[in-house]
LUMKE-937813 format. One line per 10 residues: number of its first residue (from 0); their letters; for each residue x, y, z of C-alpha. Coordinates in Angstrom, 3 decimals, padded with zeros to 6 digits. Layout:
N
NUM	A	X,Y,Z | ... $
END
This chain:
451
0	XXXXXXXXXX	000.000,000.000,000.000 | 001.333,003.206,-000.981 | 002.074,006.097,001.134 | 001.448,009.860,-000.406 | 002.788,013.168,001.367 | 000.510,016.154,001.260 | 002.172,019.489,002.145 | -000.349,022.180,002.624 | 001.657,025.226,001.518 | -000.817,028.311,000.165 $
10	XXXXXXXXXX	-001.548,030.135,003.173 | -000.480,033.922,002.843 | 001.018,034.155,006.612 | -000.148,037.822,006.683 | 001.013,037.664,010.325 | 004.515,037.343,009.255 | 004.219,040.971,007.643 | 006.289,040.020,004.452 | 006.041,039.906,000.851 | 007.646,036.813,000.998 $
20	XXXXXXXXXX	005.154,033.619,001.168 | 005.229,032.214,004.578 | 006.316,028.840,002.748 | 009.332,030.578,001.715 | 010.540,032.119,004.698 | 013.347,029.969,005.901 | 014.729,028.703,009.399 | 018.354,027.139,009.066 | 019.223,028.134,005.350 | 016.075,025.952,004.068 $
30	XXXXXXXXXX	012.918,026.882,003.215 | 009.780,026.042,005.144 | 008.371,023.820,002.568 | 011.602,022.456,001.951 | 011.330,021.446,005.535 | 008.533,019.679,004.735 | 009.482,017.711,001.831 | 012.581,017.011,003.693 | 010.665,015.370,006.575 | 008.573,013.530,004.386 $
40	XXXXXXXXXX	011.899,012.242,002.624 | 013.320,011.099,006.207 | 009.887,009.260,006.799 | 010.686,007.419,003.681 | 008.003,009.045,001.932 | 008.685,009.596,-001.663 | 005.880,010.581,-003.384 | 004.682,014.193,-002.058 | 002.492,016.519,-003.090 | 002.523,020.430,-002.409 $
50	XXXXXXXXXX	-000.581,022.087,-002.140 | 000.028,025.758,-002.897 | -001.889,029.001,-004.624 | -001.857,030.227,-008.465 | 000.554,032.769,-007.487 | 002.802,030.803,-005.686 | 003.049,027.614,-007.700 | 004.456,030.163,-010.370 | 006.927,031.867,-008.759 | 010.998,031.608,-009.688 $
60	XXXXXXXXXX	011.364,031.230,-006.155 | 008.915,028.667,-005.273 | 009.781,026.523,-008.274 | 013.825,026.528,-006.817 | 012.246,025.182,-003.067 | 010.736,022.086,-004.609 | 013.964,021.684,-007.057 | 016.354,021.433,-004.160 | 014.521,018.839,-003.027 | 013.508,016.921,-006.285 $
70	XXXXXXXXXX	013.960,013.019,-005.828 | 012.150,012.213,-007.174 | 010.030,014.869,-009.152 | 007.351,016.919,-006.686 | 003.878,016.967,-007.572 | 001.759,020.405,-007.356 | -001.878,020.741,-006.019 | -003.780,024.393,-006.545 | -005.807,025.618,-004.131 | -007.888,028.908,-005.813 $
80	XXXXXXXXXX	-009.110,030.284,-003.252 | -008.120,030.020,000.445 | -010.616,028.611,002.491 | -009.075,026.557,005.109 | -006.761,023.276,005.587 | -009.911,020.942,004.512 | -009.885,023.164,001.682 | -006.614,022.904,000.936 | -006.476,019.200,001.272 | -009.212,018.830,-000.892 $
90	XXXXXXXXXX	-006.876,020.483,-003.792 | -004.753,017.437,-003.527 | -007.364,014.678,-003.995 | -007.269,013.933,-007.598 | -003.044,013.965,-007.481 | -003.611,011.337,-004.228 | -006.145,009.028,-005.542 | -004.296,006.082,-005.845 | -002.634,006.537,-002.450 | -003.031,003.577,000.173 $
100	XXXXXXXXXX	-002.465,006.206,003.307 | -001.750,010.004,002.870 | 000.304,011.920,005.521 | -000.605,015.630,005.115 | 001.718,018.452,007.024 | 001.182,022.439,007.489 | 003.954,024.134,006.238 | 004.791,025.549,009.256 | 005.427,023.004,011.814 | 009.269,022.216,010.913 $
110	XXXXXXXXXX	010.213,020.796,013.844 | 008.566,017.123,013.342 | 011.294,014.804,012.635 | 010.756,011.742,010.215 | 011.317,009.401,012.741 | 008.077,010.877,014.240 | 006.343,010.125,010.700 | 007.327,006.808,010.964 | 005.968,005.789,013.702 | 003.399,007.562,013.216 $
120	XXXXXXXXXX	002.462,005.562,010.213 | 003.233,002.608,012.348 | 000.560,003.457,014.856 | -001.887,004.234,011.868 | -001.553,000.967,010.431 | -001.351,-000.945,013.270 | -004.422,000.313,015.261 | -006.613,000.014,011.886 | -007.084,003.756,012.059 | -009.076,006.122,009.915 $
130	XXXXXXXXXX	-007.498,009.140,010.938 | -004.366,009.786,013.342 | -002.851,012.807,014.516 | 000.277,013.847,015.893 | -000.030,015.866,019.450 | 002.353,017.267,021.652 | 001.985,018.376,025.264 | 003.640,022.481,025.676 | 004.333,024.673,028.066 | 002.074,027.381,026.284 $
140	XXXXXXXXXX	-000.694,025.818,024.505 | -002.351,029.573,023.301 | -003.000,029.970,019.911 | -003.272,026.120,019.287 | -005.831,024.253,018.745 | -006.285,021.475,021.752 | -006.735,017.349,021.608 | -009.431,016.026,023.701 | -009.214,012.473,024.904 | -011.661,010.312,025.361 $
150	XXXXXXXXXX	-011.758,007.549,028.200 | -009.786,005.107,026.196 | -006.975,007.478,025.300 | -007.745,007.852,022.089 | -008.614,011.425,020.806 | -012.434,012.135,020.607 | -011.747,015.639,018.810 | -009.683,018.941,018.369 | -011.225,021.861,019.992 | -009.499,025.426,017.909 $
160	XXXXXXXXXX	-008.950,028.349,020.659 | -011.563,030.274,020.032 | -014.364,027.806,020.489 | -013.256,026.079,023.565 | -014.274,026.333,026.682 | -012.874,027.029,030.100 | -011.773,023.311,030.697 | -010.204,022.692,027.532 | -008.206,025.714,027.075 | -006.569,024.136,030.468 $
170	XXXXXXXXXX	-005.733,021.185,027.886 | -001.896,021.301,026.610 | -002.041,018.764,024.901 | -001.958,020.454,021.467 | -002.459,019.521,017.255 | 000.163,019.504,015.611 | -001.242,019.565,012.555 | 000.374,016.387,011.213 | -002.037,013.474,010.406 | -001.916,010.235,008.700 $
180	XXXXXXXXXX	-005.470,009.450,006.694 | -006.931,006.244,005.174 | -007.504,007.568,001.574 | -010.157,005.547,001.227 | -012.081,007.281,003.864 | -010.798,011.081,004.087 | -012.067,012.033,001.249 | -016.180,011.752,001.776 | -015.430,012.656,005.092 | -014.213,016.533,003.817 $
190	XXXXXXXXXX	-017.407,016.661,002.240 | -018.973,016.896,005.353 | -017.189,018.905,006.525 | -019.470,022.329,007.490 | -017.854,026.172,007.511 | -017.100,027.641,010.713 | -018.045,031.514,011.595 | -014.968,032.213,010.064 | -015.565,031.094,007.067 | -012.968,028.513,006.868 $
200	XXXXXXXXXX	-013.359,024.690,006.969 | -011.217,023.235,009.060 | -009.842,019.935,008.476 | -009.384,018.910,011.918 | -013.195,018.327,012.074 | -012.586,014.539,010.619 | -010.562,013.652,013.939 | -014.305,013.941,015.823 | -015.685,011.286,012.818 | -013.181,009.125,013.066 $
210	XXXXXXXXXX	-013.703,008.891,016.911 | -017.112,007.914,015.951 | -016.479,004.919,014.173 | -013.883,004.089,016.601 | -010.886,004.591,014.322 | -009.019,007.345,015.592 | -005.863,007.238,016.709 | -002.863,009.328,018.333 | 000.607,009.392,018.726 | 001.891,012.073,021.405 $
220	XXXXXXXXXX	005.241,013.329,020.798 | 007.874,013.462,023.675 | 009.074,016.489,022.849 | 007.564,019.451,023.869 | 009.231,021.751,020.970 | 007.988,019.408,018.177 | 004.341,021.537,018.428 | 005.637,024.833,017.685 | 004.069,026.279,014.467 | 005.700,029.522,012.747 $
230	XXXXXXXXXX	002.847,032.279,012.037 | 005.002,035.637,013.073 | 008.306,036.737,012.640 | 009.114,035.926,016.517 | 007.839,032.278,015.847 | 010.377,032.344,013.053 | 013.108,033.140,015.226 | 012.724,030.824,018.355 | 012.100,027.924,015.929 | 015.107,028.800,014.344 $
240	XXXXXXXXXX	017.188,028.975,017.633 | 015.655,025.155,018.474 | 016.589,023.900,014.957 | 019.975,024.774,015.001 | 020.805,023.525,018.672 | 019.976,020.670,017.332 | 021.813,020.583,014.381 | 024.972,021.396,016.468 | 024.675,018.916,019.455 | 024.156,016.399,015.924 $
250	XXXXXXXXXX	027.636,017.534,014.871 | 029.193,017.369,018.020 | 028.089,014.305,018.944 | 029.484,012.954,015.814 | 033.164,014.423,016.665 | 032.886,017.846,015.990 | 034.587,020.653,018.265 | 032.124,024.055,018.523 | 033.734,026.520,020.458 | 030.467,028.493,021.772 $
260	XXXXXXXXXX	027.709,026.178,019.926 | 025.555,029.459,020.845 | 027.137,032.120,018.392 | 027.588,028.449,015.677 | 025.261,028.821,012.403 | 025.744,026.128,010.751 | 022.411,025.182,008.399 | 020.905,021.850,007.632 | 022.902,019.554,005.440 | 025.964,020.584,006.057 $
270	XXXXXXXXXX	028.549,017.765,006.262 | 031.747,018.029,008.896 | 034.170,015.049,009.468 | 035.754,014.366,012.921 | 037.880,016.314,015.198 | 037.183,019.241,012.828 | 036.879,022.509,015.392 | 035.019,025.310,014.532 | 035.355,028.890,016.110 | 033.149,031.292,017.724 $
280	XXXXXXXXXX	030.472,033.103,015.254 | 031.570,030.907,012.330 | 028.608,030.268,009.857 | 028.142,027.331,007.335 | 025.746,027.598,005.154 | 023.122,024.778,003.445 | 025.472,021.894,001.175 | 029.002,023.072,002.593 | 031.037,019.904,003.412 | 034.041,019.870,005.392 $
290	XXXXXXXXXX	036.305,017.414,006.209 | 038.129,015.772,009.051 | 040.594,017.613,011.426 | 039.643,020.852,009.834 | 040.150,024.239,011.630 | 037.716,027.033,011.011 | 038.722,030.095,012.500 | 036.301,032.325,014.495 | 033.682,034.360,012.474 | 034.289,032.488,009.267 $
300	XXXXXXXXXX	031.623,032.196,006.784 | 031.010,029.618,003.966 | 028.909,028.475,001.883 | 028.351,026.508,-001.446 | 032.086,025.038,-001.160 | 033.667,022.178,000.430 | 037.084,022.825,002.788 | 039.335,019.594,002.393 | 040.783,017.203,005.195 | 043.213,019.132,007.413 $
310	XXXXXXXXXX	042.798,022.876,005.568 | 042.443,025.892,007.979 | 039.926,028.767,007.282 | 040.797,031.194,009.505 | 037.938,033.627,009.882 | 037.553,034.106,005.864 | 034.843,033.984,003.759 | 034.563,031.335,001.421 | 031.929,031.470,-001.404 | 031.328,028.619,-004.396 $
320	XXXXXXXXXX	035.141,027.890,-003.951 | 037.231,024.493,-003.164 | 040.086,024.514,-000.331 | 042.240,021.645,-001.071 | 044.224,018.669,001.739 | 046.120,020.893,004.280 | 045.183,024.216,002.308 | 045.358,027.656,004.414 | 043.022,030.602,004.371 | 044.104,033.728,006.621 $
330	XXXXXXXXXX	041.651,036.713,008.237 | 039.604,038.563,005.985 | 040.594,036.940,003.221 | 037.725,036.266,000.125 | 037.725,032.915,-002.127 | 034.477,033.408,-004.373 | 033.034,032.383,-008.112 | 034.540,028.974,-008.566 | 038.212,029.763,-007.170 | 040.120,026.463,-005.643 $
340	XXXXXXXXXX	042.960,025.962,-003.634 | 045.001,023.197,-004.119 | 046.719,021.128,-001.541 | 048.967,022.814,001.196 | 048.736,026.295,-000.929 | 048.121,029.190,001.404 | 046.046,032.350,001.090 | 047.652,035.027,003.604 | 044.977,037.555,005.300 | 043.339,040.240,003.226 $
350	XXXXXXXXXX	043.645,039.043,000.087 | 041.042,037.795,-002.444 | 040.896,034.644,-004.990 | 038.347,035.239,-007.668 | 037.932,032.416,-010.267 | 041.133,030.916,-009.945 | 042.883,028.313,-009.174 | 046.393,028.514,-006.674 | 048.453,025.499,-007.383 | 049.409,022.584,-005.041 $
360	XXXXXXXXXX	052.525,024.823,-002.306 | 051.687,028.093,-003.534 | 051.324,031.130,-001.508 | 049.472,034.324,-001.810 | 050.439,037.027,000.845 | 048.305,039.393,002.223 | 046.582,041.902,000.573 | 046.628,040.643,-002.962 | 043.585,040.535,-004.920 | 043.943,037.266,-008.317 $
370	XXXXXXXXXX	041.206,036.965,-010.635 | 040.745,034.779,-013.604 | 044.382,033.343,-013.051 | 045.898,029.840,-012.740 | 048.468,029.595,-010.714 | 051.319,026.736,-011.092 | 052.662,025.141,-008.093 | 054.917,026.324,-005.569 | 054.841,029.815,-006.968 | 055.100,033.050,-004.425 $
380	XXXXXXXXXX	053.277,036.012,-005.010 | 054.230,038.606,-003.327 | 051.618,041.143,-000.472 | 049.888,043.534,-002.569 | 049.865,041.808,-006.122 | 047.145,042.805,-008.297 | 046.278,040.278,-011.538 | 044.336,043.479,-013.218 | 042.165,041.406,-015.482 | 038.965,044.098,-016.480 $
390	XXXXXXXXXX	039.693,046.531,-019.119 | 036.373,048.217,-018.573 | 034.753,045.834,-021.085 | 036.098,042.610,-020.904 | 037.456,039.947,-018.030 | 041.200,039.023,-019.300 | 043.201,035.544,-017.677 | 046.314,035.521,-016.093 | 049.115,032.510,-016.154 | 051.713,032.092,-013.869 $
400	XXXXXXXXXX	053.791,028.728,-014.387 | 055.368,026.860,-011.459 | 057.920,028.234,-009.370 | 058.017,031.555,-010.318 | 057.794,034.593,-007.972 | 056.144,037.725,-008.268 | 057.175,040.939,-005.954 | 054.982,042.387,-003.786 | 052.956,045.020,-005.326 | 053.272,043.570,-008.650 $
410	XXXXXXXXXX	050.356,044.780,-011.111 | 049.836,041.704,-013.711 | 048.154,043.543,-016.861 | 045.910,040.743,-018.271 | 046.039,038.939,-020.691 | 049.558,037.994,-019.481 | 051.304,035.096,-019.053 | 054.767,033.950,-016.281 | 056.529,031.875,-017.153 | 058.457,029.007,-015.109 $
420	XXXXXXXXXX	060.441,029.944,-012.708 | 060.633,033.522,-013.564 | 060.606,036.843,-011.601 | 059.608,040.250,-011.060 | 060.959,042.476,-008.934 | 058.481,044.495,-006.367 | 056.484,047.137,-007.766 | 056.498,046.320,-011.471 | 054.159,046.745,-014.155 | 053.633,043.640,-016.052 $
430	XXXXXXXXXX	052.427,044.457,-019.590 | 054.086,041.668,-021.121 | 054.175,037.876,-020.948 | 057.657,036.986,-018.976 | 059.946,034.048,-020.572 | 060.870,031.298,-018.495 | 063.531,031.647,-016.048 | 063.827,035.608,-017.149 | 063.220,038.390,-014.291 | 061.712,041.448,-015.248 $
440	XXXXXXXXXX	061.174,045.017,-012.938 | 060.226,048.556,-013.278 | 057.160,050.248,-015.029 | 056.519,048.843,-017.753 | 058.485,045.568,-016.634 | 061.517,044.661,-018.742 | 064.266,042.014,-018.513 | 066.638,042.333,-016.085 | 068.334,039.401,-016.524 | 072.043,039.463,-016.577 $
450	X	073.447,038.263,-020.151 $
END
């Protein structure tokens, strides 16, 4: 029997204030309905459906949420006009019809794990049921909508805030918002369901008819934080704050120094190897992988790149760029657009790499800016070298073969080429491309050589 994911993604969130779909507001350097898919994924869940609006389903950055998480392809539901979660999960129930059991998810509840899915489908299949929902017990239940038990222990209905009454707003055990449905039955069962004063139909309604035919079921989550939905900005942030403390005591526990976890950004999948340390108010960002005895200095930032076993970043920024086995990256220093580092080649502080690639025992000293170059191995360039590769119009490559040195405050007028093992003295123009072995100096650089 098959098991469908439903994502119900086309609420506005006007509370969050934005302009930005409340599905696309993100919480660890992932979207909220990437969240969801990614749950769903974890659960084992591979078919999943997003129900979203018109506007949404059509928008550049909607369409590059659901591609980030495309394994396989994600299916779209439209909801016209929003009316409420039954509503919404209606929208879905022509892509779900040949589901055995659909598990259907707000957008906004990130903090279910897919281990919870699973057993949650485990429950549902077990106990028979028609309809199961996920509750947690919280410390403040307002603004939720509340679980009511009946005297077996399985839940009779859910009760939203504003029509309870005095004993069950004193209720914490909460919804969730997470259920698992027999497809077979759901679907009549929305028909039924009748408006509330708001307007809205609300698709918790079902839990009371499934209680009626003796086929509801529950599964109560152990931790408290795993009810905590995201409908303001404020929401956004403490959810945040719980999802990475998780993510770092995940990384520490799998050998991974943090020097103050607390001031540590790191964002969902990002991988680290062992006895790498990482330093005070250093940020990783979604897909970075680094390797295994790694040091990141404090207040580094990276993202999009991967830092090799045994490199040091030491509070640099590192953007779309590789840093190669034993590599070294020094303060303030910027790697961006596709630049690598080969092994044990070292970046000094200040400097930045820009599309390029530093050979294998090269070094480039502080304050040195290289763009669209290839650097050979163990070449020196000197603090203060500038590869000057825009003419105003066009982007111009720089060579420099192995072993040569350039002086500091060398200006490398591109298109040039060094040549192996050559020089230039300190403060020379380079116009020209530079034989191998030959030293050049002065402005423009010429040979120097002695005969």
């Amino acid at each position: 029997m098959t098991t469908t994911g439903i994502i119900l993604a086309a609420g506005k969130g006007a509370r969050m204030r934005s302009t930005t779909p409340k599905s696309l507001h993100k919480v660890a350097g992932l979207t909220l309905v990437g969240h969801g898919i990614r749950t769903m994924r974890a659960a084992g869940i591979d078919d999943v459906i997003v129900v979203a609006s018109q506007d949404l389903a059509e928008s550049p950055e909607f369409k590059d949420a659901l591609a980030f998480n495309t394994r396989p392809d994600i299916r779209l539901a439209i909801q016209a006009e929003q009316q409420g979660t039954a509503d919404a999960l209606n929208a879905a129930r022509t892509a779900a019809s040949e589901a055995g059991t659909i598990v259907v998810a707000p957008v906004d509840t990130v903090l279910v794990t897919g281990e919870i899915v699973r057993q949650m489908l485990k429950v549902h299949g077990d106990s028979d049921a028609a309809a199961t929902v996920l509750g947690a017990r919280v410390d403040n239940p307002a603004g939720l909508g509340r679980i009511k038990l009946g005297a077996t222990g399985r839940p009779v209905a859910v009760v939203e805030e504003h029509e309870a009454d005095d004993e069950s707003l004193e209720n914490n055990l909460v919804n969730t918002a997470w259920y698992c449905f027999d497809n077979r039955w759901i679907w009549d069962e929305l028909d039924l369901i009748q408006a509330a004063d708001t307007g809205e139909m609300y698709l918790p309604r079902v839990i009371e008819a499934a209680s009626g035919i003796e086929r509801s079921a529950i599964v109560v989550t152990a931790d408290a934080e795993t009810g905590l939905g995201i409908n303001d900005r404020v929401q956004l942030a403490n959810v945040e704050r719980i999802m990475r403390r998780r993510i770092n005591e995940s990384h520490m526990k799998n050998g991974v120094t943090l020097q103050d976890p607390a001031t540590t950004y790191i964002d969902i999948d990002v991988e680290i190897g062992r006895d790498t340390k990482i330093g005070a108010g250093t940020q990783l960002g979604t897909g970075v992988k680094i390797g295994t005895a790694v040091v990141i200095g404090p207040n580094t930032q990276i993202h999009s790149s991967e830092i090799r076993d045994g490199a040091t970043v030491d509070g640099a920024r590192v953007i779309d760029s590789l840093v190669g086995e034993g590599a070294i990256v020094g303060s303030n220093s910027l790697l961006r657009a596709g630049s690598e580092l080969k092994p044990l080649s070292r970046v000094g502080n200040l400097a930045e790499i820009k599309n390029s690639v530093i050979g294998a025992g090269s070094h480039v000293s502080h304050f040195s800016y290289i763009g669209d170059a290839t650097v050979g191995e163990n070449v020196n360039i000197g603090a203060g070298t500038i590869t000057c590769n825009y003419d105003g119009k066009d982007k111009h490559p720089t060579v420099i073969h192995d072993g040569a040195s350039i002086g500091s405050s060398t200006m490398l007028i591109a298109p040039v080429t060094i040549g192996k093992l050559a020089k230039t003295g300190a403060g020379s123009v380079v116009r020209m491309d530079v034989a191998p072995g030959d030293t050049v100096a002065g402005v423009p650089a010429k040979s120097i050589k002695s005969k």
